[in-house]
C-alpha positions in Angstrom: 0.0 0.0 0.0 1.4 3.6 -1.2 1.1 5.5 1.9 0.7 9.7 1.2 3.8 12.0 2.1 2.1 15.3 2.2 3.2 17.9 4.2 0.2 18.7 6.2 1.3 22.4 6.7 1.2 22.7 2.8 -2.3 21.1 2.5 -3.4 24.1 4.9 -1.7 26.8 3.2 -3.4 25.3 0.5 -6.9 25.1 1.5 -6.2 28.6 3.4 -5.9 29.9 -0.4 -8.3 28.1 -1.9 -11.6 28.8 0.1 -11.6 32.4 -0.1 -11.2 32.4 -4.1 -14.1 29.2 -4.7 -16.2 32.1 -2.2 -15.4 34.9 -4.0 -16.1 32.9 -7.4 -19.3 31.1 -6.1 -20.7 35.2 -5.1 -19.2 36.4 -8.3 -21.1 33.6 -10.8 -24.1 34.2 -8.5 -24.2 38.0 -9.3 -24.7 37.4 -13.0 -27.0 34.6 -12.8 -30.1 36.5 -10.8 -31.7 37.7 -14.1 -34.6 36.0 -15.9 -37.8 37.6 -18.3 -39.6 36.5 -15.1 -38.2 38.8 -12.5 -38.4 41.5 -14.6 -34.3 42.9 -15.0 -32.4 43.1 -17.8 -28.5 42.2 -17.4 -26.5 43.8 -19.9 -23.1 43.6 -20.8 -20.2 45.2 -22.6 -16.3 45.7 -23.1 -15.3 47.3 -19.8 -13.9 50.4 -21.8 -17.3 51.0 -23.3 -17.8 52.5 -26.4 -18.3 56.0 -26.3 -20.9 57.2 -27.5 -22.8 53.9 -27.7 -21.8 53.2 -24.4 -20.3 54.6 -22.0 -19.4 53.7 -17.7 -17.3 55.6 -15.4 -16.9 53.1 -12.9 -15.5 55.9 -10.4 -18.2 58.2 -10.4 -21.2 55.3 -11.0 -22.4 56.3 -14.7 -23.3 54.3 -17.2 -25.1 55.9 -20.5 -24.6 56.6 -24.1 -26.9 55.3 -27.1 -27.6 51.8 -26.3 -27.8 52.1 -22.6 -30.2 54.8 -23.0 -32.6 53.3 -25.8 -32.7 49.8 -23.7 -33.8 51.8 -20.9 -36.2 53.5 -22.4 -37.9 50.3 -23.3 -37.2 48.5 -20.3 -39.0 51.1 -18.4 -42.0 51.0 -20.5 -42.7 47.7 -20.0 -41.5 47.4 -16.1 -37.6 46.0 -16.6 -34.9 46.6 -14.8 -31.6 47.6 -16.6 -28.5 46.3 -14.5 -24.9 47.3 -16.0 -22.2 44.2 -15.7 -19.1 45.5 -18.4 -17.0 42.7 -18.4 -13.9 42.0 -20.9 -15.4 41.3 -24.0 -14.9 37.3 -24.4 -16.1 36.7 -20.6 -19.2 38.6 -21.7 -19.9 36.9 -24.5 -19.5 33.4 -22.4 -21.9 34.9 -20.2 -24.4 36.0 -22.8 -23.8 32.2 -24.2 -24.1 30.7 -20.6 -27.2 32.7 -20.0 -25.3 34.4 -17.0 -26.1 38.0 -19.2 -29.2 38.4 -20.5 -27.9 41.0 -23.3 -25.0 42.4 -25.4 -24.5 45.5 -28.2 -23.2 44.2 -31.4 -24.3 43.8 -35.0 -25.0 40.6 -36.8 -22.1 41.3 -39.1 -19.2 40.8 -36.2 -20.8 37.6 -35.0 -19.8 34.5 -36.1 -23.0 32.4 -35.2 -25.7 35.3 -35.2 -28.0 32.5 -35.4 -27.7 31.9 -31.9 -29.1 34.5 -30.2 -32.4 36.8 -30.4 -31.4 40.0 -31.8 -33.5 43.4 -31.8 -33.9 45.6 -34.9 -31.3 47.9 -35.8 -30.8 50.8 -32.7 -28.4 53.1 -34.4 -25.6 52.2 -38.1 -22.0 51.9 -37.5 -20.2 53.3 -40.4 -16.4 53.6 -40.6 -15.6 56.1 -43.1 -11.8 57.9 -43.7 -10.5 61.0 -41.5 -8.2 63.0 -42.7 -6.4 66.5 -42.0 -9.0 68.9 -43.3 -5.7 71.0 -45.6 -4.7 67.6 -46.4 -8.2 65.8 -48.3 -8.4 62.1 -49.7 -10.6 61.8 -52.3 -11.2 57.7 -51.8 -12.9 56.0 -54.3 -11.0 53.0 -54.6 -8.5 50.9 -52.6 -5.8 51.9 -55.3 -6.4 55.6 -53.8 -4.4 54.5 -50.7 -1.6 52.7 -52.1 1.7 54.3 -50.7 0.0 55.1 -47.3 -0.1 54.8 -44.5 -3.5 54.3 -42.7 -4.3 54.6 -39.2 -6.5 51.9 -37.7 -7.6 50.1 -34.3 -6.2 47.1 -33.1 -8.1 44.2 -33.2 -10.4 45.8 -36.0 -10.8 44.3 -39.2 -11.9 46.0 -42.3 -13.1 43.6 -45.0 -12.1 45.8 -47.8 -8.9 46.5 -47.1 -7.6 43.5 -45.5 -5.7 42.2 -48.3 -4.1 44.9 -49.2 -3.1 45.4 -45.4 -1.7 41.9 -45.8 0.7 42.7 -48.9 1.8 46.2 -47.7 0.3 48.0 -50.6 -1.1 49.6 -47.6 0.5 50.8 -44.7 -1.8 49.5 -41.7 -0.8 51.7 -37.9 -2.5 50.2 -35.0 -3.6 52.4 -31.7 -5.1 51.1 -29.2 -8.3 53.9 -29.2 -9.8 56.1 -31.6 -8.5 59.0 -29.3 -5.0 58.4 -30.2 -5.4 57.5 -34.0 -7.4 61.5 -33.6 -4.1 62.6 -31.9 -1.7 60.7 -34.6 -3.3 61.8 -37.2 -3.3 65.4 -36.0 0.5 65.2 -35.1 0.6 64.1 -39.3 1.7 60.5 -38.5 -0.7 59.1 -40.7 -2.3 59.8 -44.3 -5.9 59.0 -43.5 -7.2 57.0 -40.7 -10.7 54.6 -40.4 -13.0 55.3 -37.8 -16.5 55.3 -36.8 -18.1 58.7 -38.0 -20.4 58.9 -34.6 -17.5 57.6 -32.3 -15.1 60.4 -34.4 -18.0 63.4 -33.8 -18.1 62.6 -30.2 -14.4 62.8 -29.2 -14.2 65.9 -31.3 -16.9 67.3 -29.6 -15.5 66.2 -26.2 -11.3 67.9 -27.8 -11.3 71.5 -28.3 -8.1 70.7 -29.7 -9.2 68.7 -32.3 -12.5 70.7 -33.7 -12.0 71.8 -37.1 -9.0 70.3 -37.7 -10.7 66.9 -39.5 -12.7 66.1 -42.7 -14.4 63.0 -43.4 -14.7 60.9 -46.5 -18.7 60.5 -48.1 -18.1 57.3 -48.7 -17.6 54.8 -46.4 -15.6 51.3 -46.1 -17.8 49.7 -43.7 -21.3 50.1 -42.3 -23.1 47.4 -40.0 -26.4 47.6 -37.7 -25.9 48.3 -34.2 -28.5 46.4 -32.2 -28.9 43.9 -29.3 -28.1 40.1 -29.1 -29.8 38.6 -26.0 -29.4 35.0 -24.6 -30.8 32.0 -26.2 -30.9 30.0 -22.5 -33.8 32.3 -21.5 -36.9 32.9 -23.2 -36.3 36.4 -24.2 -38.0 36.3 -27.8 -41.3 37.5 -26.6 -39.7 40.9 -24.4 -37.5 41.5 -28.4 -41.1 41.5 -29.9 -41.9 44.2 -27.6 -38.7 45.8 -27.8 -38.6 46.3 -31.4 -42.1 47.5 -31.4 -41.6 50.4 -28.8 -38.2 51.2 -30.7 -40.5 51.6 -33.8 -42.5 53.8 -32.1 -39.7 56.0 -30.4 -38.1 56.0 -34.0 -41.7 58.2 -35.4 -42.0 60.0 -32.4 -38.8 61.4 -32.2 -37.7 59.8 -28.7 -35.1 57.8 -30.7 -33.4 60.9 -32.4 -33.7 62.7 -29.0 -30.9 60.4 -27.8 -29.3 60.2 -31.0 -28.6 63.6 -30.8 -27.6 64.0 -26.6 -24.5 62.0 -28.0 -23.4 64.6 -31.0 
């Protein structure tokens, strides 16, 4: 018979560690499982950085807005839902949403690889990527070939369908940052040619910079558009609350409550 060597003083230490973190995790898992169409709240997630303007949470000062945030509670509150904010890095929100730990998530059918697994709302607001440039220094794009040469700030992690090949053989120069705020401040320092960004996300930091306002133009045609909306959970039955959703968001869309937020966030 193999009799067990163990250091008894390690197995304590050991356990010492241990509880305390299963504790944490058990209270942690338990605060993103409490939501349900039955008890009436909504858990939404997001990207801990947010999205601004599409959404936005200062976790210091206890804020949480922007487009989305604002439209779903608009319609929760019309029909007696709770919002509750739970920002999470982006692929532990998604395993939530898929888990049925989050109830919903912003994101467009277009960056989802299996769209058909989750009940999605009608289009909130369009998320177009379009060119910036130095206003004395216009791009008139039309085609790839127009950028050939230069040298075009992007975000990392971003991929743009149109260009991607061309970023892959160096016939254009593709300069990651890690926000849109610094591609802005890059390409104002002249460190780029032209940079891709969202035409909403771009109006709202210049809006925010002083430095930055009238310094930019924009190209009219853009490289990229996709409908911003809502995914919620497959593991709850959240179709019928989507049906009532995307009704009321019809009717804030004639009535003007839709543009009302549109425009808080330009």
């Amino acid at each position: 018979m193999k009799i067990c060597n163990c250091n008894p003083k390690k197995i304590q230490r050991f356990a010492a560690c241990c509880v305390p973190v299963c504790i944490a995790m058990f209270f942690l898992m338990q605060t993103v499982a409490n939501a349900t169409p039955a008890n009436k709240e909504i858990i939404l997630s997001f990207n801990l950085a947010g999205w601004p303007p599409y959404l936005i949470h200062e976790e210091k000062n206890g804020f949480s807005g922007g487009i989305m945030i604002d439209v779903l509670r608009t319609v929760a509150s019309e029909y007696g839902y709770k919002v509750t904010i739970h920002p999470y890095p982006e692929k532990r929100g998604l395993f939530y949403l898929d888990k049925g730990k989050v109830d919903a998530f912003p994101k467009a059918k277009e960056w989802t690889k299996h769209p058909e697994n989750y009940i999605w709302s009608d289009e909130i607001s369009d998320s177009s990527d379009v060119f910036v440039f130095m206003r004395e220094k216009p791009i008139d794009y039309r085609t790839p070939e127009d950028l050939f040469g230069k040298r075009v700030g992007t975000v990392q992690g971003y991929g743009y369908p149109l260009l991607d090949q061309y970023f892959e053989d160096k016939r254009i120069v593709r300069d990651d940052v890690k926000s849109e705020h610094q591609m802005l401040m890059m390409l104002s320092k002249q460190r780029y040619d032209v940079a891709i960004i969202n035409k909403i996300v771009a109006l709202w930091i210049i809006a925010e910079k002083s430095e930055f306002q009238g310094k930019f133009g924009f190209s009219e045609k853009h490289i990229g558009n996709a409908a911003y909306r809502f995914m919620f959970t497959a593991k709850h039955d959240w179709k019928p609350f989507v049906e009532k959703f995307n009704r009321e968001l019809k009717k804030m869309r004639n009535d003007g409550r839709l543009e009302n937020i549109l425009m808080k966030y330009r």
